[in-house]
N, CA, C and O atoms as a GROMACS GRO file, in nm:
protein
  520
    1UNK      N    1   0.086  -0.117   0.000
    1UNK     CA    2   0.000   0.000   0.000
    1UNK      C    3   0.090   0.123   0.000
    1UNK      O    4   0.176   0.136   0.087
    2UNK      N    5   0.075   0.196  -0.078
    2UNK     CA    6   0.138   0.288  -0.128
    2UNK      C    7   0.118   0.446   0.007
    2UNK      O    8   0.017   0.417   0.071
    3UNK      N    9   0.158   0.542   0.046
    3UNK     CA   10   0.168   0.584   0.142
    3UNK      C   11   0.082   0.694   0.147
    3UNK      O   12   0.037   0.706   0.261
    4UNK      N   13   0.033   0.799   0.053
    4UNK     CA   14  -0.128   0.798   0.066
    4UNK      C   15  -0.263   0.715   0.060
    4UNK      O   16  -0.376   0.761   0.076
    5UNK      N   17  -0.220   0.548   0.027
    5UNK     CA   18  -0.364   0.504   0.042
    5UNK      C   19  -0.338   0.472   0.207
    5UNK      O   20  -0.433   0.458   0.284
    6UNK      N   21  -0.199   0.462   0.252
    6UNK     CA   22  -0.212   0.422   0.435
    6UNK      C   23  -0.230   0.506   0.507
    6UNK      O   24  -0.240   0.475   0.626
    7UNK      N   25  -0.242   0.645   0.468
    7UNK     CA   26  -0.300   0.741   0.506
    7UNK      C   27  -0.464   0.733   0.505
    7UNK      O   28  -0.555   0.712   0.585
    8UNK      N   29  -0.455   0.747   0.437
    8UNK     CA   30  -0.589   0.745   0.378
    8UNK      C   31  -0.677   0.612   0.442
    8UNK      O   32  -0.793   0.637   0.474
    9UNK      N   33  -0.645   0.525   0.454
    9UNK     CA   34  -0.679   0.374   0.546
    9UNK      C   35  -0.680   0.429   0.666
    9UNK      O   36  -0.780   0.405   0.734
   10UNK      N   37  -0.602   0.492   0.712
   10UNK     CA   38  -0.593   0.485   0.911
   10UNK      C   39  -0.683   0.639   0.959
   10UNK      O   40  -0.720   0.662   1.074
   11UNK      N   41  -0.700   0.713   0.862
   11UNK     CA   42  -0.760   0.797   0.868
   11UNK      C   43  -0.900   0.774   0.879
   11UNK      O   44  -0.971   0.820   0.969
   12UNK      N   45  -0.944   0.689   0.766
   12UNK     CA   46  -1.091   0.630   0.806
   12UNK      C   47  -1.134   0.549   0.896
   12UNK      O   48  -1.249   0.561   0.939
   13UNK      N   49  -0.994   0.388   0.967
   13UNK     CA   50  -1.019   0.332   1.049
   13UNK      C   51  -1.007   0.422   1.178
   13UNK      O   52  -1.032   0.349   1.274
   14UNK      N   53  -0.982   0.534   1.214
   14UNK     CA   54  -0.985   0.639   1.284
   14UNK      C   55  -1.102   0.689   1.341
   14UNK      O   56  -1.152   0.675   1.453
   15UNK      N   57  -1.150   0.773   1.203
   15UNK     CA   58  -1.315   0.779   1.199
   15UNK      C   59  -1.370   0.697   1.211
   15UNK      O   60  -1.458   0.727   1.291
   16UNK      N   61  -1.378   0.608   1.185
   16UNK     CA   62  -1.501   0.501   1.244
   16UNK      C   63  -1.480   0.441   1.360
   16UNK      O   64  -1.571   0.369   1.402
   17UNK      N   65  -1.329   0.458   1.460
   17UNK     CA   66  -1.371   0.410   1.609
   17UNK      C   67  -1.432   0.430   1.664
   17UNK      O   68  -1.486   0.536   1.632
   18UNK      N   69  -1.480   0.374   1.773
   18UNK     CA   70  -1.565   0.415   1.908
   18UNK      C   71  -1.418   0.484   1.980
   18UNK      O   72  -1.309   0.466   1.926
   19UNK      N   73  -1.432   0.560   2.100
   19UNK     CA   74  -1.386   0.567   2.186
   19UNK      C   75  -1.295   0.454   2.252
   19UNK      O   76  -1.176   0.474   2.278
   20UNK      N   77  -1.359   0.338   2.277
   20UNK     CA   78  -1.254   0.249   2.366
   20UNK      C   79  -1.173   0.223   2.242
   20UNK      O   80  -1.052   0.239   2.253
   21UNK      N   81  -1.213   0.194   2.146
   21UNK     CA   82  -1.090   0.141   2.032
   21UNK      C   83  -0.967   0.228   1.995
   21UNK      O   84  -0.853   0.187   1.975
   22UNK      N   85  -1.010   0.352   1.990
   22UNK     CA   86  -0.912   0.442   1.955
   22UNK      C   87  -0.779   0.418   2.065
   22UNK      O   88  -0.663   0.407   2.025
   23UNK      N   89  -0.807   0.413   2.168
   23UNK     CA   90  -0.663   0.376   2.290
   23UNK      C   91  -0.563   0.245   2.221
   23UNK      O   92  -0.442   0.242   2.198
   24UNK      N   93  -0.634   0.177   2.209
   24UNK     CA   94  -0.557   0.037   2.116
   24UNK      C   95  -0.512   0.030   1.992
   24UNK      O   96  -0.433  -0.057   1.959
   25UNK      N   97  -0.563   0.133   1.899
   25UNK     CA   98  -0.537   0.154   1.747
   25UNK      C   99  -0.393   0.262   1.777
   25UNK      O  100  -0.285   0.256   1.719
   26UNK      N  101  -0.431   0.350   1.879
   26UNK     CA  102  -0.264   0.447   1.912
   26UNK      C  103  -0.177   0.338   1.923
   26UNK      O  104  -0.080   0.328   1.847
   27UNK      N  105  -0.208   0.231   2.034
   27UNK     CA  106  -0.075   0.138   2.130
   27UNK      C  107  -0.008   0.039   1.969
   27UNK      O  108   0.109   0.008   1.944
   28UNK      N  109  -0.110   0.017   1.902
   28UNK     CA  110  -0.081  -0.050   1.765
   28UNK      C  111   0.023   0.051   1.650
   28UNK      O  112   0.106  -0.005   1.578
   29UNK      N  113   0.009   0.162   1.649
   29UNK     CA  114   0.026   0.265   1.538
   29UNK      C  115   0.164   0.304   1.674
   29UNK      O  116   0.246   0.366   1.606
   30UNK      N  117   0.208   0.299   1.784
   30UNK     CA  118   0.273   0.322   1.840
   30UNK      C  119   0.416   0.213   1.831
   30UNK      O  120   0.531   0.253   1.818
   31UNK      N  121   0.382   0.099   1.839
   31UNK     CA  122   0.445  -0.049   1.824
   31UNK      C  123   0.508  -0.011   1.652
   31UNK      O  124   0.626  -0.007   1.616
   32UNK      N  125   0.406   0.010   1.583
   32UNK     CA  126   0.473   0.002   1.446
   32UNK      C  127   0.548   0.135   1.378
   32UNK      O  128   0.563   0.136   1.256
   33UNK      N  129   0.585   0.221   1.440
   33UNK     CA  130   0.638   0.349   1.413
   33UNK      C  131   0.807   0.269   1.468
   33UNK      O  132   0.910   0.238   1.409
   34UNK      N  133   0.756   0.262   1.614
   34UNK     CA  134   0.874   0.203   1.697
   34UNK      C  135   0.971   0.092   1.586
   34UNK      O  136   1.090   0.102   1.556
   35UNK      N  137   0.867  -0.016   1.539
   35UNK     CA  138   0.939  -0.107   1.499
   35UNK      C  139   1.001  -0.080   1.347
   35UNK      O  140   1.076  -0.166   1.299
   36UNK      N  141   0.961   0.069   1.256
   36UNK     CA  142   0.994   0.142   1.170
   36UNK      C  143   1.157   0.178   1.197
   36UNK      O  144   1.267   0.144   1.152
   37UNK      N  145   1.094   0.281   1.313
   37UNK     CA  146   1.249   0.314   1.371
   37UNK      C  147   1.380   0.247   1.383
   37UNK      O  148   1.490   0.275   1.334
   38UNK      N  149   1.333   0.135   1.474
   38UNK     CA  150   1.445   0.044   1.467
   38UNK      C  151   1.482  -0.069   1.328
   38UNK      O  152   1.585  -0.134   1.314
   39UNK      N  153   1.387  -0.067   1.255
   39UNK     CA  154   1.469  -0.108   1.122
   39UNK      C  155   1.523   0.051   1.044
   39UNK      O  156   1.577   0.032   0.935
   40UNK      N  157   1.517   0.149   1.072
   40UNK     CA  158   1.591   0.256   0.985
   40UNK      C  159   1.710   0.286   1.061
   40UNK      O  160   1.819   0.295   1.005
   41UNK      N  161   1.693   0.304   1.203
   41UNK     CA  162   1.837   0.253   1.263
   41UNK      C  163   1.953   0.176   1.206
   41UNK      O  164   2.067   0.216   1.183
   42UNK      N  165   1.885   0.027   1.183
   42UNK     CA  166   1.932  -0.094   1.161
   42UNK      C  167   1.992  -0.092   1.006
   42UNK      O  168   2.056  -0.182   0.950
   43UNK      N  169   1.959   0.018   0.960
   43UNK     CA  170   1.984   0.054   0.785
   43UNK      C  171   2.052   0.139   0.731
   43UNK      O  172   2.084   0.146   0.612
   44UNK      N  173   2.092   0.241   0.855
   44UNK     CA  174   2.145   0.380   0.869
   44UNK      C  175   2.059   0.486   0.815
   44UNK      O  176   2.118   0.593   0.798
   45UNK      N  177   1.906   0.483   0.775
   45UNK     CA  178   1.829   0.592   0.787
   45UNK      C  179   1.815   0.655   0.870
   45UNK      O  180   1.744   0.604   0.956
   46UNK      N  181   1.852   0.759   0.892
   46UNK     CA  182   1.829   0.802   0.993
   46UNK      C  183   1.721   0.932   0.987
   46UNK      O  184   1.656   0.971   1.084
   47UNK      N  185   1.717   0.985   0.864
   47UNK     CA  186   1.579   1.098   0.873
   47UNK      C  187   1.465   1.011   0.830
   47UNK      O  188   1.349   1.053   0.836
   48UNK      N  189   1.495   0.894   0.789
   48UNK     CA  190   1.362   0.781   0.785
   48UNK      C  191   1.315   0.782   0.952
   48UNK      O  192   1.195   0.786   0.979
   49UNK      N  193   1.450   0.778   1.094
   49UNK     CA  194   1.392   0.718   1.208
   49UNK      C  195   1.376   0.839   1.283
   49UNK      O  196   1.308   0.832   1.385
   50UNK      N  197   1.422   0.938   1.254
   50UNK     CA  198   1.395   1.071   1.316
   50UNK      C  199   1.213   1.042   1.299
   50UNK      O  200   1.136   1.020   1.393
   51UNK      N  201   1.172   1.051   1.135
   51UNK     CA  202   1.040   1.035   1.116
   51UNK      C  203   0.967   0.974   1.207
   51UNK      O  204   0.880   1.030   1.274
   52UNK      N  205   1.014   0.805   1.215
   52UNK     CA  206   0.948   0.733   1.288
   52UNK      C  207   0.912   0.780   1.406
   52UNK      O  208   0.795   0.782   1.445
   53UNK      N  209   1.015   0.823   1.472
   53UNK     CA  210   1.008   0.859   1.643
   53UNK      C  211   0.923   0.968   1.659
   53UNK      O  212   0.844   0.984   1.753
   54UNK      N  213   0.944   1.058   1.545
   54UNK     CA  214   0.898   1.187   1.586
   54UNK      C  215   0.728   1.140   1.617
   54UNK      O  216   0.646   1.173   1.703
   55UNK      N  217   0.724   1.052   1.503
   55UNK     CA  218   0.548   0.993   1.506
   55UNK      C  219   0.491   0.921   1.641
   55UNK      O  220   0.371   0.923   1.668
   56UNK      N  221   0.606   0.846   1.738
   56UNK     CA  222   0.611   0.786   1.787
   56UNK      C  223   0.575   0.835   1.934
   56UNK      O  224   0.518   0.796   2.035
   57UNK      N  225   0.646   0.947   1.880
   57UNK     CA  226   0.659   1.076   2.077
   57UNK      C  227   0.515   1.153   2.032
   57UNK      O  228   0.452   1.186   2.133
   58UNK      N  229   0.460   1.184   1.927
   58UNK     CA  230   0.348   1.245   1.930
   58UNK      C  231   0.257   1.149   1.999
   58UNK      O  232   0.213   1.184   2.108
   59UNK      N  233   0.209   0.988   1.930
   59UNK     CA  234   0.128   0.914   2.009
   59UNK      C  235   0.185   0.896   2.124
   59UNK      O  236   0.086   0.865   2.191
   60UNK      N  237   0.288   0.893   2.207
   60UNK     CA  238   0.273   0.931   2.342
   60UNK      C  239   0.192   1.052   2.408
   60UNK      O  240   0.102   1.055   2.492
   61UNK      N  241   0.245   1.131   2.351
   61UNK     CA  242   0.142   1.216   2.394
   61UNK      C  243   0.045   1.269   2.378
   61UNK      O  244   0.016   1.382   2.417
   62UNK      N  245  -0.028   1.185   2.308
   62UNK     CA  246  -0.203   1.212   2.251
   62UNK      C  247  -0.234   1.111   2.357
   62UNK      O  248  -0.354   1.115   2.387
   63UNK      N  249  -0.167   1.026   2.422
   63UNK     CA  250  -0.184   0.916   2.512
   63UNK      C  251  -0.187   0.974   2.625
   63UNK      O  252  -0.279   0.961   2.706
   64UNK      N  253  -0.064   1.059   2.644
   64UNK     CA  254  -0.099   1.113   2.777
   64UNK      C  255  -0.157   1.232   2.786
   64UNK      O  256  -0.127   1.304   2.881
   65UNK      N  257  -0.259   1.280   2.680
   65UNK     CA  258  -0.361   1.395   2.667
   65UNK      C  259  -0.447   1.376   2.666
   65UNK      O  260  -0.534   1.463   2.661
   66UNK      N  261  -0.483   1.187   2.674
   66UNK     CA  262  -0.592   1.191   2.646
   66UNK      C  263  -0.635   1.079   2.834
   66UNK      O  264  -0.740   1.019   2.857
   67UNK      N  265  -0.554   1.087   2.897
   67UNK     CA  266  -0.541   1.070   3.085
   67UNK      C  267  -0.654   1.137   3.152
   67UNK      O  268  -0.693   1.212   3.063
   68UNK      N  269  -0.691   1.146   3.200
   68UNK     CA  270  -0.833   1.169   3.334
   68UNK      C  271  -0.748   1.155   3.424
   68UNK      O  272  -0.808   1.114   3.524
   69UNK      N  273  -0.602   1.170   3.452
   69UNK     CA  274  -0.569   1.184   3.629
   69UNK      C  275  -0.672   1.182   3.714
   69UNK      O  276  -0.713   1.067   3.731
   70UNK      N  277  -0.717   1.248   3.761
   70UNK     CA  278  -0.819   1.286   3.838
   70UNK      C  279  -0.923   1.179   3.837
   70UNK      O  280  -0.890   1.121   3.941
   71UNK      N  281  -1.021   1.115   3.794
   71UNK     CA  282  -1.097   1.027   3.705
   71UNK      C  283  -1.005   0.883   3.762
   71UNK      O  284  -1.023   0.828   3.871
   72UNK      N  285  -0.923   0.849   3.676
   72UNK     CA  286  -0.840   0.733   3.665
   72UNK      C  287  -0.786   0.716   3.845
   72UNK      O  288  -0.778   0.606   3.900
   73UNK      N  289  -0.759   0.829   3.903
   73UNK     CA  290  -0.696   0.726   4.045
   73UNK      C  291  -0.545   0.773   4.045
   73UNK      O  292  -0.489   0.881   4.025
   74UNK      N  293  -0.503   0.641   4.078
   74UNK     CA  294  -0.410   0.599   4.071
   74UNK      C  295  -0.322   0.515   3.964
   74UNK      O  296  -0.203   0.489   3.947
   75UNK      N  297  -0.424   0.492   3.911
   75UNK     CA  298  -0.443   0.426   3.781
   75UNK      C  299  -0.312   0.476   3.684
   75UNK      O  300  -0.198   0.444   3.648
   76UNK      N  301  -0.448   0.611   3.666
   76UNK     CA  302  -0.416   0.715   3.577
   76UNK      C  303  -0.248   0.776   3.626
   76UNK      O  304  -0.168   0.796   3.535
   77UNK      N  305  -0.216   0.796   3.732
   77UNK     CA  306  -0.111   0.871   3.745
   77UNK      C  307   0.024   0.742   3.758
   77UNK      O  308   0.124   0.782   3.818
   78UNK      N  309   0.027   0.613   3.712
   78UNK     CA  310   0.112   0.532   3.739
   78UNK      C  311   0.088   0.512   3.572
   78UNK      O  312   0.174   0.437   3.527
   79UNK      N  313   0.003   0.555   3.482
   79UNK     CA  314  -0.033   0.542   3.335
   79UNK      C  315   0.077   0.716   3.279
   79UNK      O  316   0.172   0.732   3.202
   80UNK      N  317   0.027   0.775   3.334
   80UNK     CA  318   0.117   0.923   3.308
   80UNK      C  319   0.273   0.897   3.321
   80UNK      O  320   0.350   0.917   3.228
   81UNK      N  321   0.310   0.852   3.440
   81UNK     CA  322   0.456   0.823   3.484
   81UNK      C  323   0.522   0.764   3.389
   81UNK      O  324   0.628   0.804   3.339
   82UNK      N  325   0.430   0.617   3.348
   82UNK     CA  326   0.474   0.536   3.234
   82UNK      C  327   0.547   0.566   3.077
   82UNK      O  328   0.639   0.520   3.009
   83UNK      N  329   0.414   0.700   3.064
   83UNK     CA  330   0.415   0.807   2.923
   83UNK      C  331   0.507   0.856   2.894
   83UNK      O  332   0.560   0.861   2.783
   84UNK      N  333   0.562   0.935   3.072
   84UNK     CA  334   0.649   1.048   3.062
   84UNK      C  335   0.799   0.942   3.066
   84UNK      O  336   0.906   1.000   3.046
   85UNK      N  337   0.801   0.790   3.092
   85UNK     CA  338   0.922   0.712   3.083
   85UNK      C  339   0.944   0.663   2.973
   85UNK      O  340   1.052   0.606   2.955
   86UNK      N  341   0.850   0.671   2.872
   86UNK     CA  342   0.842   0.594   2.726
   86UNK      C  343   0.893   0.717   2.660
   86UNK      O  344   0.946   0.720   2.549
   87UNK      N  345   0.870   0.834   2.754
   87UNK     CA  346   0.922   0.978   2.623
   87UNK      C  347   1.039   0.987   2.627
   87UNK      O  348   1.102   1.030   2.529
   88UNK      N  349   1.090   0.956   2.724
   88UNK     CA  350   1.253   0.949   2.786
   88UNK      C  351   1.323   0.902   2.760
   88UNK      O  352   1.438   0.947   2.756
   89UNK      N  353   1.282   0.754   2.719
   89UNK     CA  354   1.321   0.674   2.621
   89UNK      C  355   1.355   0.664   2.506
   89UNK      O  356   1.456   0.627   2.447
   90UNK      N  357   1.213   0.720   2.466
   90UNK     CA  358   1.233   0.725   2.314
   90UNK      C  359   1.312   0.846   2.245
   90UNK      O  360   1.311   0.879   2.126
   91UNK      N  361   1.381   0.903   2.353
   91UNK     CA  362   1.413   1.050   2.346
   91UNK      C  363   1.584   1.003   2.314
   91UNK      O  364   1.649   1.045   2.218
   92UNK      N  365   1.646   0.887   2.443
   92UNK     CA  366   1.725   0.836   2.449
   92UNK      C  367   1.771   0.741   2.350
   92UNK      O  368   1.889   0.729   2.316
   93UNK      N  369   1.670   0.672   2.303
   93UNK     CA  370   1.720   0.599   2.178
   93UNK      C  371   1.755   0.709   2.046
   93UNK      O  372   1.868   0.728   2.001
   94UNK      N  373   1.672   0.752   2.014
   94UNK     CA  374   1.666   0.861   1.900
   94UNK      C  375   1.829   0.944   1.905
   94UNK      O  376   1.878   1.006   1.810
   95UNK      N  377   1.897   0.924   2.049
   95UNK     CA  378   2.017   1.022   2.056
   95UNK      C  379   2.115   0.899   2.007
   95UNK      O  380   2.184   0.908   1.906
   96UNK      N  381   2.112   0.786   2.092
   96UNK     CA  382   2.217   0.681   2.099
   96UNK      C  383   2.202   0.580   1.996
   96UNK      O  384   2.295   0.515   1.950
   97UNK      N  385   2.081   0.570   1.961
   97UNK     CA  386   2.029   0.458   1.893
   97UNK      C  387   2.052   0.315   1.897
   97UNK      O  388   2.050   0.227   1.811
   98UNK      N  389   2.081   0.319   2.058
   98UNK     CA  390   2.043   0.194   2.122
   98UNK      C  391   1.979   0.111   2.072
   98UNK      O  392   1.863   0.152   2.075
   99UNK      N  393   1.984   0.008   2.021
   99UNK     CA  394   1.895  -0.075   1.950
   99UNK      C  395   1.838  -0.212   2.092
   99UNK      O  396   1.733  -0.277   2.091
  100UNK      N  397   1.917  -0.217   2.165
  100UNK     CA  398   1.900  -0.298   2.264
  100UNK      C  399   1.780  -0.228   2.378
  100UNK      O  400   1.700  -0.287   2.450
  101UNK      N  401   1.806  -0.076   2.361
  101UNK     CA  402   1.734  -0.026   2.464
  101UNK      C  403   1.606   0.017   2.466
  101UNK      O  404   1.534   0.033   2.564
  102UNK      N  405   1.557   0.051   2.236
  102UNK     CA  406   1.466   0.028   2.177
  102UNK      C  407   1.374  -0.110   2.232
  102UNK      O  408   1.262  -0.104   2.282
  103UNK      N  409   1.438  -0.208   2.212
  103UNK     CA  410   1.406  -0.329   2.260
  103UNK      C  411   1.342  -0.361   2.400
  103UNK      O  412   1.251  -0.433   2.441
  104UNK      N  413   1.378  -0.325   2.422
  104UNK     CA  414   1.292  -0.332   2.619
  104UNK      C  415   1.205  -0.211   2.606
  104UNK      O  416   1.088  -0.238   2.636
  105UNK      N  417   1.224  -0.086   2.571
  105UNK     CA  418   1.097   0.006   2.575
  105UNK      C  419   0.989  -0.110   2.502
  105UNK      O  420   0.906  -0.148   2.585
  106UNK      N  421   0.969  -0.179   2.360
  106UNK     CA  422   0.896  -0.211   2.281
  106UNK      C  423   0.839  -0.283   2.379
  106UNK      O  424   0.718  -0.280   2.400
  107UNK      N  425   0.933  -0.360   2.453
  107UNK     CA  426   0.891  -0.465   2.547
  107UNK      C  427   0.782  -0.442   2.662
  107UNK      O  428   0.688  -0.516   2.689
  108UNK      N  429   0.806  -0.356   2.703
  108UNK     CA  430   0.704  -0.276   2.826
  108UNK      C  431   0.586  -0.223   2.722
  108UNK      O  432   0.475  -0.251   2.767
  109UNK      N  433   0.582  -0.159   2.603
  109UNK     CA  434   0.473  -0.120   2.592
  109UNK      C  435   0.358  -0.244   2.500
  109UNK      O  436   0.237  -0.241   2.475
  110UNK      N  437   0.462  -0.340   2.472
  110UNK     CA  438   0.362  -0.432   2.406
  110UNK      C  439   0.253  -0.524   2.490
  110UNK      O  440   0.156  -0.571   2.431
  111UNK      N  441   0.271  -0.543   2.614
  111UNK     CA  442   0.145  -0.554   2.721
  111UNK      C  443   0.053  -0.506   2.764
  111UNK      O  444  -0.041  -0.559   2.822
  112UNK      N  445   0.077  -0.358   2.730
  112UNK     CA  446   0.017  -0.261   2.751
  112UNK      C  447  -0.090  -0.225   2.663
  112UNK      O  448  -0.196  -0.176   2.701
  113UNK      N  449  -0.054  -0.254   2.530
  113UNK     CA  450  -0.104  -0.290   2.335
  113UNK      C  451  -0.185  -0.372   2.394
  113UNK      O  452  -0.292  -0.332   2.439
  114UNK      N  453  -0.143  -0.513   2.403
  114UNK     CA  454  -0.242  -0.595   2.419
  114UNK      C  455  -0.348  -0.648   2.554
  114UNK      O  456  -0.397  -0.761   2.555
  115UNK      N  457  -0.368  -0.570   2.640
  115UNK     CA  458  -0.448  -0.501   2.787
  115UNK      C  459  -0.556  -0.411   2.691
  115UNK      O  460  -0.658  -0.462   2.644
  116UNK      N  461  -0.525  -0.301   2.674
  116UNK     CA  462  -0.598  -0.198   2.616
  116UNK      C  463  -0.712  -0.278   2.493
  116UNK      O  464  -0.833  -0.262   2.480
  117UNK      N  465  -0.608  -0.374   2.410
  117UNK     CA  466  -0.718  -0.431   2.298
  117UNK      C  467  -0.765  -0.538   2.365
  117UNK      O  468  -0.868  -0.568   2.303
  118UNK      N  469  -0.750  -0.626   2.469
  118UNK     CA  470  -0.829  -0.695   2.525
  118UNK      C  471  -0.942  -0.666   2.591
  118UNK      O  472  -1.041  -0.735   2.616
  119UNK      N  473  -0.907  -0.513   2.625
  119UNK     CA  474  -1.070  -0.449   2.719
  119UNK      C  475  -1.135  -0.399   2.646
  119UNK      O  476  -1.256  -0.412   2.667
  120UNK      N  477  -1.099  -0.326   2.538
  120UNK     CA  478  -1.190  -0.287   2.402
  120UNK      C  479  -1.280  -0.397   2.374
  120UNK      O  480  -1.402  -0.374   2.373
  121UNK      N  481  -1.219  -0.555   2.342
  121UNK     CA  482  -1.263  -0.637   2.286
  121UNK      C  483  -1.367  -0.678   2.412
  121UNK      O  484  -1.472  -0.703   2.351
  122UNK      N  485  -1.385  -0.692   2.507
  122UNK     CA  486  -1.443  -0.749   2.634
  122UNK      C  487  -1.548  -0.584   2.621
  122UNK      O  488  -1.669  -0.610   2.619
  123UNK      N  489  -1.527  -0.486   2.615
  123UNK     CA  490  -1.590  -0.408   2.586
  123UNK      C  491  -1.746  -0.429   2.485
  123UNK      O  492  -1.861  -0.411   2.526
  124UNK      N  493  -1.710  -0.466   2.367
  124UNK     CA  494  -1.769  -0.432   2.255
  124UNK      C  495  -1.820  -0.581   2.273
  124UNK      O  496  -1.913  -0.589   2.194
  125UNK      N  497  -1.808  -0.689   2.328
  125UNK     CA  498  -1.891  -0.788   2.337
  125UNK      C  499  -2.019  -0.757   2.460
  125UNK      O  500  -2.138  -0.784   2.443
  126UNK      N  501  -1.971  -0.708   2.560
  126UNK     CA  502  -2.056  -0.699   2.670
  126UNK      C  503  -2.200  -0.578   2.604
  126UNK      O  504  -2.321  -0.580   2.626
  127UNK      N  505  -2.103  -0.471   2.509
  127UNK     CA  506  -2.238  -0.348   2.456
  127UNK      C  507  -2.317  -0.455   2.359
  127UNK      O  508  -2.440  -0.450   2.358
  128UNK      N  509  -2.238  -0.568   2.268
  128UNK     CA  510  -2.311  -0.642   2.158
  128UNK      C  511  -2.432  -0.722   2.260
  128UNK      O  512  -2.546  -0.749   2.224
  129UNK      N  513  -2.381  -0.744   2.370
  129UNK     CA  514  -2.493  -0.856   2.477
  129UNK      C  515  -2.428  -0.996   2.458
  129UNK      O  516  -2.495  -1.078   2.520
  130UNK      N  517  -2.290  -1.070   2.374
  130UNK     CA  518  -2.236  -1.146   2.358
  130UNK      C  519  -2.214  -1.205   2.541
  130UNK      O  520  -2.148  -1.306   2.566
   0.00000   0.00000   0.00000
């Protein structure tokens, strides 16, 4: 798929989320920027992985803009902490290009990917009456 029709694709699967889905479609579109990065690393692109990351630190923080602190608890503010350690990270790789250290960030947030799309999914069965 050519790179305005994947635009053009995530833009509409966008528009048509509900609310709970959109948290899991970021943690997904987050994973694959990441895993962009570290193959342009791995290639010596490097304004290819500047790209990636740059995409990468924005969905962090549409993630952590889109927090209820207040709302969430404790939850929420051990979810913020997390945000502001994934930015740090990804801040840190982007300088060193740690490829090992890429690797364990991916690692922490890919549970996190699949939590979020598991409650969406437990979500949208319980509204179906499944």
């Amino acid at each position: 798929m050519n790179k305005n029709g994947y635009t053009a694709y995530k833009r509409a699967e966008i528009q048509s989320s509900s609310p709970e889905q959109l948290i899991p479609l970021l943690y997904r579109e987050l994973l694959r920027q990441l895993a962009q990065g570290r193959a342009h690393i791995a290639n010596g692109a490097f304004e290819e992985k500047a790209d990636a990351f740059s995409k990468a630190n924005a969905i962090l923080l549409e993630l952590m803009g889109s927090l209820d602190v207040k709302a969430g608890g404790e939850l929420g503010q051990q979810l913020a902490s997390l945000y502001r350690y994934f930015l740090a990270e990804l801040e840190a790789v982007s300088r060193t290009l740690d490829l090992g250290r890429l690797d364990s960030l991916v690692d922490l947030i890919q549970p996190l990917e699949e939590a979020w799309r598991h409650a969406a999914e437990e979500l949208a069965s319980q509204q179906a009456g499944v």
